[in-house]
C-alpha positions, 0 to 999 in steps of 0.5 A: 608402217605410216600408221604407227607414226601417225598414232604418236603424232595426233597424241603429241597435237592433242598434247602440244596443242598450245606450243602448235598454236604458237607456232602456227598462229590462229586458223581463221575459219576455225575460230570462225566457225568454233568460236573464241579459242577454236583453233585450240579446238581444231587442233585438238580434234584433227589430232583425235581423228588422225589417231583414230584414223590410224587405228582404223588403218592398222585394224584393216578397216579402211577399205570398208570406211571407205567402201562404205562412204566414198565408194558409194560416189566412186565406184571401184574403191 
């Protein structure tokens, strides 16, 4: 269920990214590590991988993502 709310809303930071950034302020590791404009950047990428994410989630898949890559260092997931 959290999924389908997720979805929306890496949409709606990929689309708002300014109106966040106003509100929010500049990230310092973001513009750091990115460059000029990163916390821009960040936002933007974070809302893609939140929307991928819950696709990944809806799909089923979250337990082979994670068995495959957390798994290996915790065993039982």
């Amino acid at each position: 269920m959290i999924a389908w709310l997720l979805i929306p809303g890496g949409i709606l930071m990929i689309i708002y990214s300014n109106r966040i950034v106003n509100f929010t302020g500049e990230i310092p590791f973001a513009e750091k590590w990115i460059g000029g404009g990163g916390t821009y950047t960040f936002i933007k990428l974070l809302g893609l991988a939140i929307t991928i994410l819950s696709f990944i989630w809806i799909a089923g898949g979250m337990g082979d993502l994670f068995g495959a890559t957390i798994g290996k260092v915790v065993p039982g997931l």
